[in-house]
C-alpha positions in Angstrom: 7.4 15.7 -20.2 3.8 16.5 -20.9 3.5 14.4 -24.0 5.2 11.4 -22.0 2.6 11.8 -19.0 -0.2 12.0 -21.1 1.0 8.5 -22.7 1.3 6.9 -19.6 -2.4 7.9 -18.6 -3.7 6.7 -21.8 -1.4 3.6 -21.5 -2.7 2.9 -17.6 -6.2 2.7 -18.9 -5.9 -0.8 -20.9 -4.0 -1.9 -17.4 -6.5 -1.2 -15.1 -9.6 -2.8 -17.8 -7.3 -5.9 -17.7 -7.1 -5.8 -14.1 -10.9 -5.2 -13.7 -11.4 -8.6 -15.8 -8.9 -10.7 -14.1 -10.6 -9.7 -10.6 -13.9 -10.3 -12.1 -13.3 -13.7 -13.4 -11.6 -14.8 -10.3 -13.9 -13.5 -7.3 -16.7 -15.5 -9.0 -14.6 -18.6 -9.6 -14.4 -19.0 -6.1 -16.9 -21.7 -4.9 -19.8 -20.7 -3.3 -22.0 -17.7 -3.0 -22.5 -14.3 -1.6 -25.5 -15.9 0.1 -24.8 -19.3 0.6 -24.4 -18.7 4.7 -27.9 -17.6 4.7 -30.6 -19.5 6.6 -32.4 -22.4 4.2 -34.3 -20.3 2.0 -36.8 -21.4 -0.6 -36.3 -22.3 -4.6 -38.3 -18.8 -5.4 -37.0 -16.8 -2.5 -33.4 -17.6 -3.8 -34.0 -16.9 -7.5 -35.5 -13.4 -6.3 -32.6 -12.6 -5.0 -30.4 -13.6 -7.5 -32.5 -12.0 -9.8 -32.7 -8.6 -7.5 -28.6 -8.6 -8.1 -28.6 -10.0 -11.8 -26.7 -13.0 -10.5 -29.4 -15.0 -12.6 -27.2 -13.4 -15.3 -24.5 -15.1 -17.5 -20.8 -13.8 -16.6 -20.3 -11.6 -20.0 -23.8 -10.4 -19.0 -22.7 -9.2 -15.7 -19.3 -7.9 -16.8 -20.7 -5.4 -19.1 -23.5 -4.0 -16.5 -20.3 -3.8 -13.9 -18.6 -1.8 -16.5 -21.2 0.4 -17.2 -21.6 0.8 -13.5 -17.9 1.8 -13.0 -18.2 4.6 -15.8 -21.4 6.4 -14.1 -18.8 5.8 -10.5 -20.9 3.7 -9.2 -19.6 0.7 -7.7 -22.6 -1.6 -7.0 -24.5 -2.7 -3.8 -22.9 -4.5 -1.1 -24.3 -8.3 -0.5 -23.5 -8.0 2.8 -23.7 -4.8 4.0 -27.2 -4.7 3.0 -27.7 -0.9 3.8 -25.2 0.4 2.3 -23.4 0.2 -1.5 -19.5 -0.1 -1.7 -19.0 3.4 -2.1 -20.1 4.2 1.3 -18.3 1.3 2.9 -15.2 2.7 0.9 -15.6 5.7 1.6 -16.0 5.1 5.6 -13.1 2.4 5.7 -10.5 4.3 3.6 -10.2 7.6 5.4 -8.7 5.1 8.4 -6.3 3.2 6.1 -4.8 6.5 4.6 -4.3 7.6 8.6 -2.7 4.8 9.7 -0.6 4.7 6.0 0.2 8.3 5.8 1.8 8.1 9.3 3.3 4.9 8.9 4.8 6.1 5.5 6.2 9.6 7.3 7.6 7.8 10.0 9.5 5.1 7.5 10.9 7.6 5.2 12.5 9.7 8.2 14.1 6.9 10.0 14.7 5.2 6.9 16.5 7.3 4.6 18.3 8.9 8.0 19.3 4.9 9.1 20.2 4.2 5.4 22.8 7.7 4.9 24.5 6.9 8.4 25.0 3.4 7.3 26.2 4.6 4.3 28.5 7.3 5.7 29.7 4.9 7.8 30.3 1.8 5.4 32.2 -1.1 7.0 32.1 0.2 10.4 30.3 -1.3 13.7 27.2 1.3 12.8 26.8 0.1 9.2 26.2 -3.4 10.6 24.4 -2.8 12.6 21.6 -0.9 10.8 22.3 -3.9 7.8 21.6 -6.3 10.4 18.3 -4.4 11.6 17.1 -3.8 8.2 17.3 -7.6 7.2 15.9 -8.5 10.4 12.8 -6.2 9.4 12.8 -7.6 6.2 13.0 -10.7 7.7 10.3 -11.1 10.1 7.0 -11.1 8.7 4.4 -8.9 10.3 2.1 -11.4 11.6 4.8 -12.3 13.8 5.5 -8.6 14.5 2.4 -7.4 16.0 1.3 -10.1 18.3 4.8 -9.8 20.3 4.2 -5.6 20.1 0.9 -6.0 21.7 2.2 -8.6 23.6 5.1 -6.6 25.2 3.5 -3.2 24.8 -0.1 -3.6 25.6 -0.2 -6.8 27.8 3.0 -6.8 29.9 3.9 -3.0 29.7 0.4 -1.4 29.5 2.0 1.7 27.8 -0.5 1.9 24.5 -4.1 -0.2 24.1 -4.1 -3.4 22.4 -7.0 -2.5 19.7 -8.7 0.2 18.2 -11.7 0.0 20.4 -9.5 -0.3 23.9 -8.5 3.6 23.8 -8.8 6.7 21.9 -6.8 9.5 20.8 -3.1 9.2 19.9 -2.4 6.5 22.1 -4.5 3.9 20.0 -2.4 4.9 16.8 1.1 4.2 17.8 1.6 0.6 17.7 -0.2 0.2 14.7 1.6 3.0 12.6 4.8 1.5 13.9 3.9 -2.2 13.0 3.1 -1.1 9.4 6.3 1.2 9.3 8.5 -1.4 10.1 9.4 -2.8 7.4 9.3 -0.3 5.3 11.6 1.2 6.7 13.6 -1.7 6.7 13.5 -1.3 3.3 14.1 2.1 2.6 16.9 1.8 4.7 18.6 -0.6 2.7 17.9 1.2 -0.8 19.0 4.1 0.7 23.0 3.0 1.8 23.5 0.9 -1.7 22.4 3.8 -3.5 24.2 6.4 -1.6 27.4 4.0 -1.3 27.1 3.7 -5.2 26.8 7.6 -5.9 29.9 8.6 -3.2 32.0 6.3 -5.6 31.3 8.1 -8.5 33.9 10.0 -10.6 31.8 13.7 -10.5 31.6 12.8 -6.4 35.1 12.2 -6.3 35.8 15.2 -8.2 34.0 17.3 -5.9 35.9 15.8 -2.8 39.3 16.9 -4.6 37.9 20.2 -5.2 37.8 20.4 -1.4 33.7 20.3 -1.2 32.8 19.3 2.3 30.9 16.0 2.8 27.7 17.4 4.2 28.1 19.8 0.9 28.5 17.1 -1.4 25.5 14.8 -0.3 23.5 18.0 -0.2 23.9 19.2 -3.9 25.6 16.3 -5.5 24.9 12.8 -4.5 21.6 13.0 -2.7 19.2 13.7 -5.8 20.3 10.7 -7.9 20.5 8.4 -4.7 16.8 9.1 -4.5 16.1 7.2 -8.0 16.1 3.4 -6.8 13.9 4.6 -3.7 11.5 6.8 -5.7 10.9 3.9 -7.7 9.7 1.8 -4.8 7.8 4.4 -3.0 5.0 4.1 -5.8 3.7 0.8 -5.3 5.0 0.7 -1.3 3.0 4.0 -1.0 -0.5 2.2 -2.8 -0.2 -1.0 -0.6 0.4 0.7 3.0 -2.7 3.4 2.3 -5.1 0.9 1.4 -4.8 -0.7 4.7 -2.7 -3.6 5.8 -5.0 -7.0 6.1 -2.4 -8.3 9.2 -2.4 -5.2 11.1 -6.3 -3.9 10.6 -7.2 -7.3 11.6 -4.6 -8.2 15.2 -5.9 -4.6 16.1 -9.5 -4.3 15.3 -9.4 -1.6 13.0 -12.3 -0.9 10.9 -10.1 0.0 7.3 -10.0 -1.3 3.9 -7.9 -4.7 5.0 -10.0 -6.0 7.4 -13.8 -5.3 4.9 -11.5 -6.5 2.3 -11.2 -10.0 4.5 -15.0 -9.9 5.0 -15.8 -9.5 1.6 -13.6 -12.4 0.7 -14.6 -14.9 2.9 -18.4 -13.8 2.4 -18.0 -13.9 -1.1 -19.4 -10.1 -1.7 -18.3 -9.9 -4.5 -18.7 -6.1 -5.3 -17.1 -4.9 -2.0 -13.6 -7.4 -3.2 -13.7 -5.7 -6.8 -14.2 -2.1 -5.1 -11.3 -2.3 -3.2 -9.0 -4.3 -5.8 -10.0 -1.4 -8.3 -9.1 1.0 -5.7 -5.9 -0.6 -5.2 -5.0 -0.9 -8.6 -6.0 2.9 -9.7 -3.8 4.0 -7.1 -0.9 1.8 -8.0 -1.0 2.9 -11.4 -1.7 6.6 -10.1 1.5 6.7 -8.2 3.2 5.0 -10.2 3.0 8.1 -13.1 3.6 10.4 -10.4 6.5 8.3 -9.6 8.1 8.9 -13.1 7.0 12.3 -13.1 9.8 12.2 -10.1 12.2 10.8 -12.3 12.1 13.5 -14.4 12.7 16.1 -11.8 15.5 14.3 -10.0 17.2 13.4 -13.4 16.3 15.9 -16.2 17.9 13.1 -19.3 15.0 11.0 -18.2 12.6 14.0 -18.6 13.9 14.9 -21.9 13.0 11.6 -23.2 
């Protein structure tokens, strides 16, 4: 297991240069400039600043000096956030993302493996309809359509929890977001969670264990639960990376100040080290959980840690 983790780490390193590159090339293909929206500025003021950022640079040229800024962690200056680099604006806007994502990845994993197991326990009955139907209704709806009608009905009709960050502190300004992201994840996990349960009760070693007289609640517990995990453990790595770096939809319908909505900014202003920040950031942790996700694999199914 050790040799096989340290070859996936050493194997996630030519990934996450590639994806370095590809973000590079494509952030500065977009038309226009980080300072385009500036007032008219003169032929010399313009190649000052372009030569104060080493835009006057050729793209291989400013590649290599991004690089070399990466290895010393160093992540450049923001163009617009003038007064601060992309590490601070990072490191301000991310500790909000992981709140919201943490509790938004809690709540789904509760409801949803606990929706997906009664479903399961229950196959072909009214219940297991019912949570089908709910899950691919969640699947279903994108969230831009799901958070306007929660503020809509919760905040503007109801007046039970504020409609933004900034109208209301404490808890209260918490819920409907964390709920809005958790939606569909849960949706999803719910689903994984009753095909794979349904597919592990069938199995012979399950069935053996019924004839053995092993209660149900026995045989989920130390039998069929473990392997049922596998098919959600493998989407928890990458579900886990995109919900903690911040969902664009939801930071931007309620005002909060995360990773989504400076990663908007960034894009539309063209800052071009703010974008690459947060892409790296995104991509480290896919990769991150993703090891830790086969790390899992090994622990709930010891033939794929022997391998």
């Amino acid at each position: 297991m050790l040799r096989y983790a340290i070859l996936r780490i050493f194997g996630a390193i030519p990934t996450l240069l590639l994806v370095i590159a590809l973000a590079f090339l494509m952030v500065h293909a977009a038309p226009g400039g980080p300072f385009d929206a500036e007032r008219m500025l003169s032929p010399e003021v313009e190649a000052n600043i372009a030569r104060a950022y080493h835009l006057d640079e050729s793209l291989p040229q400013q590649f290599v000096r991004y690089v070399r800024g990466l290895l010393r962690g160093d992540l450049g200056p923001s163009y617009v956030y003038l007064d601060r680099n992309v590490s601070e604006v990072i490191s301000r806007a991310l500790p909000v993302s992981m709140q919201l994502g943490v509790l938004a990845m809690l709540l789904a994993i509760v409801v949803g493996i606990a929706a997906g197991l009664t479903a399961a326990l229950s196959k072909n009955s009214f219940i297991d309809r019912f949570v089908t139907g709910i899950a691919m209704t969640g699947i279903s709806v994108p969230v831009f359509v799901v958070a306007p009608v929660m503020v809509l009905v919760f905040a503007v009709y109801l007046n039970w929890f504020p409609a933004s960050w900034t109208g209301g502190g404490g808890v209260s300004r918490l819920i409907l977001p964390v709920v809005v992201l958790a939606l569909p994840q849960i949706a999803y996990i719910a689903r994984l969670t009753r095909a794979s349960m349904i597919g592990v009760l069938s199995s012979d070693y399950v069935r053996t264990a019924r004839a053995q007289g092993l209660r149900t609640s026995s045989i989920i517990r130390y039998h069929a639960l473990k392997p049922a995990m596998l098919p959600l453990v493998s989407y928890m790595g990458p579900a886990i990376a995109g919900i903690l770096t911040g969902s664009v939809v939801v930071e931007q319908v309620f005002g909060i100040p995360g990773l989504g909505q400076f990663f908007v900014t960034g894009a539309l202003n063209r800052d071009y080290t703010l974008v690459l920040g947060i892409v790296i950031l995104y991509a480290a942790l896919v990769i991150g959980l993703n090891l830790i996700v086969d790390l899992l694999y090994g622990i709930l199914d010891p033939r794929i840690g022997g391998r």
